[in-house]
Backbone atoms as SQL, in Angstrom:
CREATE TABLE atoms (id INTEGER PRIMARY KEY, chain TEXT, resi INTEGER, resn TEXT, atom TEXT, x REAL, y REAL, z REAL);
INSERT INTO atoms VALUES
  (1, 'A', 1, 'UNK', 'N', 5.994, 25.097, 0.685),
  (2, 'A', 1, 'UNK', 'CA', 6.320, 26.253, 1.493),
  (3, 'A', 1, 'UNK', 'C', 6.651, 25.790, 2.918),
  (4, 'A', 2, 'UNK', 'N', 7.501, 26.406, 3.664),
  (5, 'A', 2, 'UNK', 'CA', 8.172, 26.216, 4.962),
  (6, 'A', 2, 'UNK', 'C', 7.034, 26.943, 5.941),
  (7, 'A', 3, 'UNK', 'N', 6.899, 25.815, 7.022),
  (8, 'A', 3, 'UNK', 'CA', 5.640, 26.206, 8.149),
  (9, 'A', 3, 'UNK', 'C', 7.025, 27.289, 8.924),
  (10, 'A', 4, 'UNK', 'N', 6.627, 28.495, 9.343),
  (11, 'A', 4, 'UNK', 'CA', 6.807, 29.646, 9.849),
  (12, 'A', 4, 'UNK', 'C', 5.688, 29.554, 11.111),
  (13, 'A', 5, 'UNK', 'N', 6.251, 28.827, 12.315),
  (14, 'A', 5, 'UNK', 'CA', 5.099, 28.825, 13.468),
  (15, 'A', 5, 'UNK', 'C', 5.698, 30.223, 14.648),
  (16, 'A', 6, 'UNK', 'N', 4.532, 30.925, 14.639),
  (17, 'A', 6, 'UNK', 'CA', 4.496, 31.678, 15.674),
  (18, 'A', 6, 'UNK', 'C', 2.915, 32.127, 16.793),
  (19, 'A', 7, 'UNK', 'N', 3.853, 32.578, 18.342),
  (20, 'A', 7, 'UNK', 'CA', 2.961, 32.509, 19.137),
  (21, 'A', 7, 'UNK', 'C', 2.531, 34.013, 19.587),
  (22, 'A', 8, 'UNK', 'N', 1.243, 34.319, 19.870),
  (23, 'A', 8, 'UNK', 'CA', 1.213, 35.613, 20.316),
  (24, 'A', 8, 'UNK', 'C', 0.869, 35.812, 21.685),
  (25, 'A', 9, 'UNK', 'N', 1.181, 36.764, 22.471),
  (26, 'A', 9, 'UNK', 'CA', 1.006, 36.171, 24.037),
  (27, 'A', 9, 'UNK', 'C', 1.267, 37.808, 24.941),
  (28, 'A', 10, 'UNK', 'N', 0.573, 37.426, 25.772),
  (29, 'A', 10, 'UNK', 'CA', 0.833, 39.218, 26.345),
  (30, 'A', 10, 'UNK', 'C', 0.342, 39.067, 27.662),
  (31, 'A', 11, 'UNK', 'N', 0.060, 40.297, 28.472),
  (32, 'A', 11, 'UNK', 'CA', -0.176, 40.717, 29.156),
  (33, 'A', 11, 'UNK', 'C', -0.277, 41.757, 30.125),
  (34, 'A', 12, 'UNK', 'N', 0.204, 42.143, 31.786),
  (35, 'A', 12, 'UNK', 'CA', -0.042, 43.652, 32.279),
  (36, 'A', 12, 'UNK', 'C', 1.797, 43.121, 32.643),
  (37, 'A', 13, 'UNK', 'N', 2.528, 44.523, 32.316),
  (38, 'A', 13, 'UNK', 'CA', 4.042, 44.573, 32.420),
  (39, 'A', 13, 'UNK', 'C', 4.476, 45.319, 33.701),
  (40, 'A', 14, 'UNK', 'N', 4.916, 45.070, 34.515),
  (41, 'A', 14, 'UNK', 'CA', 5.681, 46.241, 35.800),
  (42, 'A', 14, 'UNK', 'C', 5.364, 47.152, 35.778),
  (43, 'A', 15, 'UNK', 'N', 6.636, 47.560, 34.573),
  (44, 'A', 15, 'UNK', 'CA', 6.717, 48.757, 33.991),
  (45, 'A', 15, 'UNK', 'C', 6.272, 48.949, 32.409),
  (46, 'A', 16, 'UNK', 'N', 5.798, 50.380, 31.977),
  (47, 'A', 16, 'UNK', 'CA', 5.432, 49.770, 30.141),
  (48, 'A', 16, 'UNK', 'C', 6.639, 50.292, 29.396),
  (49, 'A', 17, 'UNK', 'N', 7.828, 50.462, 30.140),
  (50, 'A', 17, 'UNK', 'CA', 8.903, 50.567, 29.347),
  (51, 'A', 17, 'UNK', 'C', 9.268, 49.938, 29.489),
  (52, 'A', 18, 'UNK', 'N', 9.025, 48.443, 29.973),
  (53, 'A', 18, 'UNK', 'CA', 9.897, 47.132, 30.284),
  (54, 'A', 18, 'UNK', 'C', 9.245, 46.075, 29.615),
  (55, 'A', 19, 'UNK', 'N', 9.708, 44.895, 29.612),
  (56, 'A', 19, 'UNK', 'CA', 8.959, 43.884, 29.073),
  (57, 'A', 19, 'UNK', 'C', 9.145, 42.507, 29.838),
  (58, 'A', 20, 'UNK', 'N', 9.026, 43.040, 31.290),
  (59, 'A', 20, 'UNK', 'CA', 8.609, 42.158, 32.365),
  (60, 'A', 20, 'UNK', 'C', 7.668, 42.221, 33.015),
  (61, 'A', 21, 'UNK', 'N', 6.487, 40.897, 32.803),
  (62, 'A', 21, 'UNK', 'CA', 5.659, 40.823, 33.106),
  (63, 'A', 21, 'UNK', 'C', 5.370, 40.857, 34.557),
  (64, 'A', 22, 'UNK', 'N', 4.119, 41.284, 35.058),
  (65, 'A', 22, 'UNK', 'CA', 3.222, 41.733, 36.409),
  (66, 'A', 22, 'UNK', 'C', 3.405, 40.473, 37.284),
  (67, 'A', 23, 'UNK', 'N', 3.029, 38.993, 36.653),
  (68, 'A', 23, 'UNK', 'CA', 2.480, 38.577, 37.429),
  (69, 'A', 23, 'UNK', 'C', 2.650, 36.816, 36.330),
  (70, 'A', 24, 'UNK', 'N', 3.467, 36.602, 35.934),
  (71, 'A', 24, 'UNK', 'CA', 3.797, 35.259, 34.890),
  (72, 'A', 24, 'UNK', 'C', 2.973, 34.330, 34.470),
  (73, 'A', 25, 'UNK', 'N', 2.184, 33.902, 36.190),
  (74, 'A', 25, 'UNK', 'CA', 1.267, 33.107, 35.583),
  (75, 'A', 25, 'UNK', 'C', -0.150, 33.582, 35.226),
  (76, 'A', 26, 'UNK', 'N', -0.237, 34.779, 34.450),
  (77, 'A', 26, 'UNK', 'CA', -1.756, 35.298, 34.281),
  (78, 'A', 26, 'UNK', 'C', -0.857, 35.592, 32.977),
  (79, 'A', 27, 'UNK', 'N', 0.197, 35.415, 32.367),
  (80, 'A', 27, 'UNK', 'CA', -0.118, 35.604, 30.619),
  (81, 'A', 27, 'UNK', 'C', -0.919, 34.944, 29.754),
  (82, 'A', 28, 'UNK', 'N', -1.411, 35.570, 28.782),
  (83, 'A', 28, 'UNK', 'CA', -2.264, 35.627, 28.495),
  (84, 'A', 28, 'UNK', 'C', -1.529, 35.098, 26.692),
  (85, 'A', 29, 'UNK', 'N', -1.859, 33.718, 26.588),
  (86, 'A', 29, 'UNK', 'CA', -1.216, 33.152, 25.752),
  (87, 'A', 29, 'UNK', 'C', -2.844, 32.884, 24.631),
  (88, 'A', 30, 'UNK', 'N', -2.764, 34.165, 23.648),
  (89, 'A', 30, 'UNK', 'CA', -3.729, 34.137, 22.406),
  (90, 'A', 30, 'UNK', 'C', -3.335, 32.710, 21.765),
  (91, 'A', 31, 'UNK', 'N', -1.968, 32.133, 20.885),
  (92, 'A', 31, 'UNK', 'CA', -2.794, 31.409, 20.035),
  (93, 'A', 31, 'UNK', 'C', -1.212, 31.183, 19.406),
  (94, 'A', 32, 'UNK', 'N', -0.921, 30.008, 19.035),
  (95, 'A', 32, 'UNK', 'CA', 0.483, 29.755, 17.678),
  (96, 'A', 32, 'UNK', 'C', 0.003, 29.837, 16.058),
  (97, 'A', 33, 'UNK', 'N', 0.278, 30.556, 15.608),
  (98, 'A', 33, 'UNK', 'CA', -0.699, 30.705, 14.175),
  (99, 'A', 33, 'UNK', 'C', 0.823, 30.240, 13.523),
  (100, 'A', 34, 'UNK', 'N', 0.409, 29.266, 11.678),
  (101, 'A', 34, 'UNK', 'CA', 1.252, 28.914, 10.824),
  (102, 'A', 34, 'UNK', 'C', 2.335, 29.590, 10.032),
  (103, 'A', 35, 'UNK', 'N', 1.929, 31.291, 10.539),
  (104, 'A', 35, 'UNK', 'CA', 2.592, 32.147, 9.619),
  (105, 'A', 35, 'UNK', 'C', 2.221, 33.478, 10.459),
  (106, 'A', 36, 'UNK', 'N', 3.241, 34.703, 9.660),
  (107, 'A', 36, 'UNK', 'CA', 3.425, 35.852, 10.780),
  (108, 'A', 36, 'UNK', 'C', 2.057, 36.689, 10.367),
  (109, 'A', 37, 'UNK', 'N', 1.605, 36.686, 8.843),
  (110, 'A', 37, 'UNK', 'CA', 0.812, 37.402, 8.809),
  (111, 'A', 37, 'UNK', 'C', -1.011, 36.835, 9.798),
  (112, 'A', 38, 'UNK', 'N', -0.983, 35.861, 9.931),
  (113, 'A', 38, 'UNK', 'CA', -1.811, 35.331, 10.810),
  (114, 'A', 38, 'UNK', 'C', -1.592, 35.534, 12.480),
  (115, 'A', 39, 'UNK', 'N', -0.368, 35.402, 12.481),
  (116, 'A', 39, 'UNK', 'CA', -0.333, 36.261, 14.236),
  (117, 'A', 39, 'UNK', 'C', -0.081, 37.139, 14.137),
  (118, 'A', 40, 'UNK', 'N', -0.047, 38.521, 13.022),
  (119, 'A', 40, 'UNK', 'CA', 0.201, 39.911, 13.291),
  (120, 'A', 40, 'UNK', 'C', -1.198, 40.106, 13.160),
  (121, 'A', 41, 'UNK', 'N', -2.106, 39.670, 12.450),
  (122, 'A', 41, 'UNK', 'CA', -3.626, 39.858, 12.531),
  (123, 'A', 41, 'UNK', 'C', -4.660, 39.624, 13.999),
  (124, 'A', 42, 'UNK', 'N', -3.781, 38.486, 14.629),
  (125, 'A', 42, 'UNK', 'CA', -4.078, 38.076, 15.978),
  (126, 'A', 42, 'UNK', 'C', -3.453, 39.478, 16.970),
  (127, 'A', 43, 'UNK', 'N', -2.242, 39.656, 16.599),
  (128, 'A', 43, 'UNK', 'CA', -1.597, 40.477, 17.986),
  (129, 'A', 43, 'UNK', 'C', -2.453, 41.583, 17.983),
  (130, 'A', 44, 'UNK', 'N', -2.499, 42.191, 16.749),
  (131, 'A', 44, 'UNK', 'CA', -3.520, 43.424, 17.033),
  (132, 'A', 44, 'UNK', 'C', -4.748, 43.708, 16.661),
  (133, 'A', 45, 'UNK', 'N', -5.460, 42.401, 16.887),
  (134, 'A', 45, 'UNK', 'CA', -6.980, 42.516, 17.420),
  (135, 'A', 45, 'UNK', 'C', -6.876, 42.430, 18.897),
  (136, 'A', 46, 'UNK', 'N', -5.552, 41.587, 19.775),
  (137, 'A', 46, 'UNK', 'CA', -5.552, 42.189, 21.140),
  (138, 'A', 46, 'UNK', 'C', -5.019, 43.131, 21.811),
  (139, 'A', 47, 'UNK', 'N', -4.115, 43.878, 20.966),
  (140, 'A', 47, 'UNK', 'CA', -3.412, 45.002, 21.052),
  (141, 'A', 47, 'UNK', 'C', -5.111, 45.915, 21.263),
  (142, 'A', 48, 'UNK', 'N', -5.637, 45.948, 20.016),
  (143, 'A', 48, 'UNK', 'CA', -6.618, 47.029, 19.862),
  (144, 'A', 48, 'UNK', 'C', -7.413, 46.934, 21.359),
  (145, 'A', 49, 'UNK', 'N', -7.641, 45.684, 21.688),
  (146, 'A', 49, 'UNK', 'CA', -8.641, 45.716, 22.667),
  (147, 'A', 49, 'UNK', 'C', -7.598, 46.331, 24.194),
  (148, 'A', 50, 'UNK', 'N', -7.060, 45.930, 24.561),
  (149, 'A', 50, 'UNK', 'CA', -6.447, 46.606, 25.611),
  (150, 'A', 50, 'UNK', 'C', -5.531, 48.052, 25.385),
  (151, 'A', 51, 'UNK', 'N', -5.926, 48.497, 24.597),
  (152, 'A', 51, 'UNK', 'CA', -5.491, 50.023, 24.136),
  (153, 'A', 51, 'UNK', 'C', -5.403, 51.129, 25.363),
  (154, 'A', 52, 'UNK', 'N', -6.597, 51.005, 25.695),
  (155, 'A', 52, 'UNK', 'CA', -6.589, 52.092, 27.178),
  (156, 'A', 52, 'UNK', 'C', -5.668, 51.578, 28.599),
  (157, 'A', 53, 'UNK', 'N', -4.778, 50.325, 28.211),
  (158, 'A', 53, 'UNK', 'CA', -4.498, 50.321, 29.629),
  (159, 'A', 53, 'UNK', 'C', -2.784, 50.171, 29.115),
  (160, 'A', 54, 'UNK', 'N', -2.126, 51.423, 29.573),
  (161, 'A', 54, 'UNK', 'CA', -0.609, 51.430, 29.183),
  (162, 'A', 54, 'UNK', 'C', 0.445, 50.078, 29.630),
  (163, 'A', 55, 'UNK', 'N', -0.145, 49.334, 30.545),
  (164, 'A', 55, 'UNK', 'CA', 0.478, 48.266, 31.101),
  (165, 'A', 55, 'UNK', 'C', 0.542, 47.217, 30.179),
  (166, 'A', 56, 'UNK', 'N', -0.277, 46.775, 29.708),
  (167, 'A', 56, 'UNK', 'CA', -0.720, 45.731, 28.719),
  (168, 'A', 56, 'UNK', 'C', -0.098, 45.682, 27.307),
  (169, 'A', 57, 'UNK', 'N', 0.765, 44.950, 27.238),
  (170, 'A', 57, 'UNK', 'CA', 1.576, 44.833, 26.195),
  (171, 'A', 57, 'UNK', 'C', 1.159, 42.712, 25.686),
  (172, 'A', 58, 'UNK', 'N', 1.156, 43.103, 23.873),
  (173, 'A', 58, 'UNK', 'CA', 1.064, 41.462, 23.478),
  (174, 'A', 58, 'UNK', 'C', 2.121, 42.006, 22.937),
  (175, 'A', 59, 'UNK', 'N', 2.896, 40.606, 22.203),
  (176, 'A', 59, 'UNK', 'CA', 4.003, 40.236, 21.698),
  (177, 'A', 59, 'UNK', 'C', 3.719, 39.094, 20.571),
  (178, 'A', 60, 'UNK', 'N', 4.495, 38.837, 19.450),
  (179, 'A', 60, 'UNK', 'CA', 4.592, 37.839, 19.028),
  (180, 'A', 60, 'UNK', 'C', 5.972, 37.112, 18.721),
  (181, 'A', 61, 'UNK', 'N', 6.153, 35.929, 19.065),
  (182, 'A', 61, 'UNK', 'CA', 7.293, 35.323, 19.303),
  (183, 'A', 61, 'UNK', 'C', 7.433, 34.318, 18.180),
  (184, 'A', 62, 'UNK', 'N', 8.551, 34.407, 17.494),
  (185, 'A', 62, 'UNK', 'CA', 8.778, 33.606, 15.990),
  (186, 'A', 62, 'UNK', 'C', 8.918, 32.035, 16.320),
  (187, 'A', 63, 'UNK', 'N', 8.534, 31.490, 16.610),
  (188, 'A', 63, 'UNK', 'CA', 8.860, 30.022, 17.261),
  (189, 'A', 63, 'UNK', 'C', 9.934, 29.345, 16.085),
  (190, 'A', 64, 'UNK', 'N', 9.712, 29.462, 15.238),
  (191, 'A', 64, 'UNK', 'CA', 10.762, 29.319, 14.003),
  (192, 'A', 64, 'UNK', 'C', 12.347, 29.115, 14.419),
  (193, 'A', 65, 'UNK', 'N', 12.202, 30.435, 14.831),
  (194, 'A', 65, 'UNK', 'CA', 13.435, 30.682, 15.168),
  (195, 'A', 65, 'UNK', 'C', 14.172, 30.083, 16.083),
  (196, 'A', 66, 'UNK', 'N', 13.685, 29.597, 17.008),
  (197, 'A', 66, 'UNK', 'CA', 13.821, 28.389, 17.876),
  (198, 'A', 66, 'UNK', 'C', 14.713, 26.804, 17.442),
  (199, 'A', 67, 'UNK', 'N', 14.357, 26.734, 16.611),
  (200, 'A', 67, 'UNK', 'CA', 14.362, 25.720, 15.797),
  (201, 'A', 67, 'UNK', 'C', 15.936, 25.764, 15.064),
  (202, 'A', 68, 'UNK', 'N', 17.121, 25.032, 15.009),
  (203, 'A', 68, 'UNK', 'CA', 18.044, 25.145, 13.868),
  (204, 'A', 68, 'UNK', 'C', 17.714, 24.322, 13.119),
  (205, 'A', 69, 'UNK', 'N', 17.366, 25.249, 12.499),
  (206, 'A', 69, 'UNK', 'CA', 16.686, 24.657, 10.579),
  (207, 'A', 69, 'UNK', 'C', 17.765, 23.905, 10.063),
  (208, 'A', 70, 'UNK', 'N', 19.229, 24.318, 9.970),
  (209, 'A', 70, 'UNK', 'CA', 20.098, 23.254, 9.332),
  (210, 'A', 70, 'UNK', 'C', 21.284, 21.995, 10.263),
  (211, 'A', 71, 'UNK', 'N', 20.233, 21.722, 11.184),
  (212, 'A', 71, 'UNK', 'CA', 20.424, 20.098, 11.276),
  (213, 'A', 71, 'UNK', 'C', 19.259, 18.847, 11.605),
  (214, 'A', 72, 'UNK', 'N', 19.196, 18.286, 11.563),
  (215, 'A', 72, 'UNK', 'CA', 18.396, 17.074, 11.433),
  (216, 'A', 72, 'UNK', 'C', 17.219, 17.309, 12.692),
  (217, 'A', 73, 'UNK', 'N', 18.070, 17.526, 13.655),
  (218, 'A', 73, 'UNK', 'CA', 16.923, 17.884, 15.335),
  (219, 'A', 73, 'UNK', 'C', 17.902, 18.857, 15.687),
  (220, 'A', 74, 'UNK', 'N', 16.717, 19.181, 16.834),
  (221, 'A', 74, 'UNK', 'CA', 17.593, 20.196, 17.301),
  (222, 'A', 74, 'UNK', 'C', 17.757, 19.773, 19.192),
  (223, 'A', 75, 'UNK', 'N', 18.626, 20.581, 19.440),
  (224, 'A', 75, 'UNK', 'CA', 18.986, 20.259, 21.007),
  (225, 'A', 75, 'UNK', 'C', 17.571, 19.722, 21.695),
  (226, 'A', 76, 'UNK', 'N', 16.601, 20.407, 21.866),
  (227, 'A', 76, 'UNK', 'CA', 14.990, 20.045, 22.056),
  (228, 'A', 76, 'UNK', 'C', 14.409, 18.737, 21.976),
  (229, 'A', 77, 'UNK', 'N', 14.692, 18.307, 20.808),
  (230, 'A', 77, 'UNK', 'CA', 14.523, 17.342, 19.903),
  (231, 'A', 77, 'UNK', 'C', 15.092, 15.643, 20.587),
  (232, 'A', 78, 'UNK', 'N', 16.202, 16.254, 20.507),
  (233, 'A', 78, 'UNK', 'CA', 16.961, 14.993, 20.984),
  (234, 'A', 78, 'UNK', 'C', 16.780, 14.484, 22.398),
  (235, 'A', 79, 'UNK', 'N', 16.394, 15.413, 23.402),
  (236, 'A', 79, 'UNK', 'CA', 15.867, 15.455, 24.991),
  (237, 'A', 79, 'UNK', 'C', 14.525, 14.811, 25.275),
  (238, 'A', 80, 'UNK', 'N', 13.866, 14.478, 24.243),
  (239, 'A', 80, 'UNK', 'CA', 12.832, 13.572, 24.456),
  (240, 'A', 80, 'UNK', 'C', 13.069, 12.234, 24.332);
């Protein structure tokens, strides 16, 4: 099976119809789990906990996707 890495990460937003963060270096970076159902289990055990404060938005970001799967490295890759 293909590792599917993703990160979940959040914090307090400007605005909560925006998805620009307050303050950059206070995100609040939970965790890269192997698969989505492991960071959708992560995002909203911190979703749940900051519930009362409309600012506070987590996210999870497909790191996968990052990645072009069909060539050898990717731009990233080769820069080291």
């Amino acid at each position: 099976m293909t590792q599917r890495l993703h990160m979940v990460f959040g914090g307090e937003l400007k605005n909560p119809t925006t998805k620009e963060f307050r303050n950059s270096d206070e995100i609040d970076i939970v965790g890269i789990y192997p698969n989505y159902e492991a960071a959708y289990s992560a995002w909203k055990a911190k979703a749940h906990q900051t519930v009362d404060n409309a600012h506070t938005r987590y996210f999870i970001a497909h790191l996968h996707r990052l990645r072009d799967e069909d060539h050898a490295a990717s731009p990233t890759e080769e820069l080291g």
